[in-house]
Every structure is written in C-alpha cells, then in structure tokens.
C-alpha positions in Angstrom: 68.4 162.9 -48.3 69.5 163.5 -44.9 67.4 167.1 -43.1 70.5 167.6 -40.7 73.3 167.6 -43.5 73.7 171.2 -43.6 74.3 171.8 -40.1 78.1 170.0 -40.6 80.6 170.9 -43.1 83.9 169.3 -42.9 86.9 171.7 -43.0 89.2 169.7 -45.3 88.6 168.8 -49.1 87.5 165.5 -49.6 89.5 163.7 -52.2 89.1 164.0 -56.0 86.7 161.1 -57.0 87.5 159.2 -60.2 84.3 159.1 -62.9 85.7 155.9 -63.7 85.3 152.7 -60.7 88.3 150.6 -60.5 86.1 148.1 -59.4 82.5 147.1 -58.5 81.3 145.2 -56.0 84.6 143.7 -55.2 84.7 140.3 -53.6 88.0 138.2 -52.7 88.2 135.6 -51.5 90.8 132.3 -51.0 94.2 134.3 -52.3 96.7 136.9 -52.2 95.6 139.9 -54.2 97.2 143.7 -54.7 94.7 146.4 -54.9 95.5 149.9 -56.6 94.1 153.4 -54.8 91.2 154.0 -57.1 87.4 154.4 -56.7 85.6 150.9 -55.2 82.0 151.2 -56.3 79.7 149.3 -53.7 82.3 148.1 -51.4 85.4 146.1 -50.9 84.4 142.7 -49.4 87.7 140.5 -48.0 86.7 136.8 -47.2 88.2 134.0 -45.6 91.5 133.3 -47.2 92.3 136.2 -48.7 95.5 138.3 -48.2 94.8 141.6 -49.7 98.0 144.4 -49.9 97.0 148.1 -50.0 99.4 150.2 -52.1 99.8 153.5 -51.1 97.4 155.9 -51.7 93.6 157.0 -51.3 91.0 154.8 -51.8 87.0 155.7 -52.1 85.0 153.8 -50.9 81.7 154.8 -52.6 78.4 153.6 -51.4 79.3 150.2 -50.1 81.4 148.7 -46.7 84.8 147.8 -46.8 84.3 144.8 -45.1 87.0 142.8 -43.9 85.6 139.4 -42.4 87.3 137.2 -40.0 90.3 134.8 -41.5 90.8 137.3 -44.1 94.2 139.4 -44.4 95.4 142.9 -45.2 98.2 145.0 -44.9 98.7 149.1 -46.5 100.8 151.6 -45.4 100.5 155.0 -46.2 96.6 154.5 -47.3 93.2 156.0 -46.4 90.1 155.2 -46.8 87.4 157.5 -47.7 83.5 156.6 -47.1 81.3 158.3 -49.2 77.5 157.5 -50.6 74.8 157.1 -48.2 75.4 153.3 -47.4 79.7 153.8 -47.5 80.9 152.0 -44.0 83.1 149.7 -42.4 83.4 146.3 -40.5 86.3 145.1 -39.9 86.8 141.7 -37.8 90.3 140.5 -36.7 91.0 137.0 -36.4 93.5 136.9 -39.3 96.2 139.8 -39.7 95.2 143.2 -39.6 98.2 146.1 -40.6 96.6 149.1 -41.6 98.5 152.5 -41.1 97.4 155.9 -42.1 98.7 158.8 -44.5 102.2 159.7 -43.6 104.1 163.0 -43.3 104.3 165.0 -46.1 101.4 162.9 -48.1 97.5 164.1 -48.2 95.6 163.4 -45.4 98.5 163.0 -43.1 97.5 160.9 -39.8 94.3 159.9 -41.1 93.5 156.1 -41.9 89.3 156.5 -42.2 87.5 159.4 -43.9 83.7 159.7 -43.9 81.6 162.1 -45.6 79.3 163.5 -43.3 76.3 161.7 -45.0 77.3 158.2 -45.5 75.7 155.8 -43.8 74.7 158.8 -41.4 73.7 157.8 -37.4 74.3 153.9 -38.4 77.2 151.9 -36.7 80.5 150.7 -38.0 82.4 147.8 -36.8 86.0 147.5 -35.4 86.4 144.2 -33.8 89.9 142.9 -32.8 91.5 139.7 -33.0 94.1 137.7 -34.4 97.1 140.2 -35.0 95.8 143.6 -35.3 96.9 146.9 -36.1 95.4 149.5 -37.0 97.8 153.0 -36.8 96.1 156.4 -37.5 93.1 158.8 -36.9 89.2 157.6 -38.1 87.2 160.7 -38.3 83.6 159.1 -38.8 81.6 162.1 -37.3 78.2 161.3 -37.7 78.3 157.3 -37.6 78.5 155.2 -34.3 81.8 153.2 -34.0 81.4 149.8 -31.7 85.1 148.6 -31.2 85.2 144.8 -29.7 87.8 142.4 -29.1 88.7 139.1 -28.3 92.4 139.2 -27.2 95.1 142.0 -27.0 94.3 143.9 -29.8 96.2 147.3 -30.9 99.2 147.0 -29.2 101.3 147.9 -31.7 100.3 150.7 -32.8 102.3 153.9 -32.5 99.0 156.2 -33.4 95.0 155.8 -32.8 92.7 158.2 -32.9 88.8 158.5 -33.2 86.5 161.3 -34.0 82.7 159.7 -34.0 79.4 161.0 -33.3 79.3 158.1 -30.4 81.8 155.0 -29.7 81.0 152.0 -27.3 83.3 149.6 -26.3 82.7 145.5 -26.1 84.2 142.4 -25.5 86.3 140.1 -23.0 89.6 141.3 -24.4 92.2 144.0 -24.4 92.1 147.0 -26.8 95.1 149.1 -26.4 95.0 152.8 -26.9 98.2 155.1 -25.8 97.9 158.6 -24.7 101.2 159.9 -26.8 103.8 158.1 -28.8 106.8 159.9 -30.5 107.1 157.9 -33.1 103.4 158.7 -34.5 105.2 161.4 -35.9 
C-alpha cells in the first residue's frame, strides 16, 4: 500500500499476533474494567468514566487507535503497545489519571511502552496530550508517524524513563511537559 515501505525494516521482531481478536471495536465507558494482553481488532476506545487496568503483557493494537479520551483512566505496568494495520495509532488526552509504564527488565521489549509497524497509519499524527495526573514511563518508537505532545499543566513529572523515536514531533500547549536527561532508576 505504502511505495516507501521497503526502504525501512525494523531490527527487532514484532510480536506474535493472535488469529483470534480478544476484542473488536472495544468501547468503555462509565466503569472500572481489566483488560487481558491479547489482540484488539479496530482499536481500544476509553471514554469518560472509565478506569481501565492493563495487566502485564503485549497488547496489538491492529488497525484501530487506542484512544484514551479525557476523564477516562488507566493504569499498566509492564505493558506495550503494538500499532499495526494501516490506520493502528494513538491519542491519548490526560485530564483523568494516566500510569502507563513500559516492558521491564528481563521481559520482551524491555523499555519500550509504544510499538509501531513501520506502515500503520504511515506519515499521519498521533496524539499525546497531558493533563490531569500523567505518566507515561518508557520509550515510543513510532518512526514513520508524527507525534504532537500538548499539555495543559505539569505533565510527566513522574516518570523515571521517556523516550521518543518519530519521523517528526512538535510540541504545544501553555503547560509543562517534563522530560529528564538520565534517571537511574529507569533501569
């Protein structure tokens, strides 16, 4: 689909993917739900009101957003997020609580919190805006999408790791969006 795909070839091996979805098209909204790594067909959309916990693990996001919209909640540890499919992206919008860290020492993916295949949603923008209380620990390697990071706030500060690898990344917004240079304890 894309004529400039084969000039890029990522050097790791993108997770297995499942044949089966664990969901489709999920929408929550207005409660406190647990969510299982698996395969999300067409997105993972978080509304107002909902609390959403990440187990640990590695979760596909296959040709949808993860989309986490302002007033909504969710907290993982030891989680990433792959991005696959050509319309496979992310917004997230702070405002409620935001507690996302990345793949730990001695698990797959180590340091990584985003993934994205080199041909989803390819040259388009995804969405980081903070807000609320916000953390987000771990590397987003999203090398051929835009990321526009904007804030309202102090967002980030927190977090003991933050890395981004993008094709372009702009920053907006009134607030405060903490990034530190080195921290020993991102191990």
């Amino acid at each position: 689909a894309y004529a400039h795909h084969a000039t890029y070839s990522p050097t790791f091996t993108p997770p297995a993917v499942a044949s089966v979805c664990k969901a489709s098209n999920l929408n929550l909204k207005k409660g406190t739900f647990t969510l299982e790594p698996g395969r999300y067909c067409g997105g993972i959309n978080l509304q107002a009101g909902a609390t959403v916990n990440f187990q640990p693990g590695e979760y596909i996001i296959d040709n949808g957003i993860f989309n986490v919209q302002s007033g909504s909640s969710v907290n993982g540890t030891n989680v990433v997020f792959y991005f696959r499919g050509e319309y496979a992206r992310v917004t997230i919008i702070g405002g409620g609580t935001v507690n996302l860290k990345g793949r730990q020492t001695g698990s797959s993916y180590a340091g990584f919190l985003f993934i994205q295949h080199p041909d989803a949603w390819r040259g388009l923008t995804s969405n980081i805006q903070g807000g609320g209380s916000f953390i987000m620990e771990g590397m987003i390697y999203m090398p051929t999408q835009n990321i526009l990071i904007t804030g309202n706030g102090d967002s980030n500060g927190s977090s003991n790791f933050f890395a981004i690898i993008a094709k372009s990344f702009e920053f907006k917004g009134n607030g405060i969006f903490n990034m530190k240079t080195y921290n020993s304890a991102s191990n």
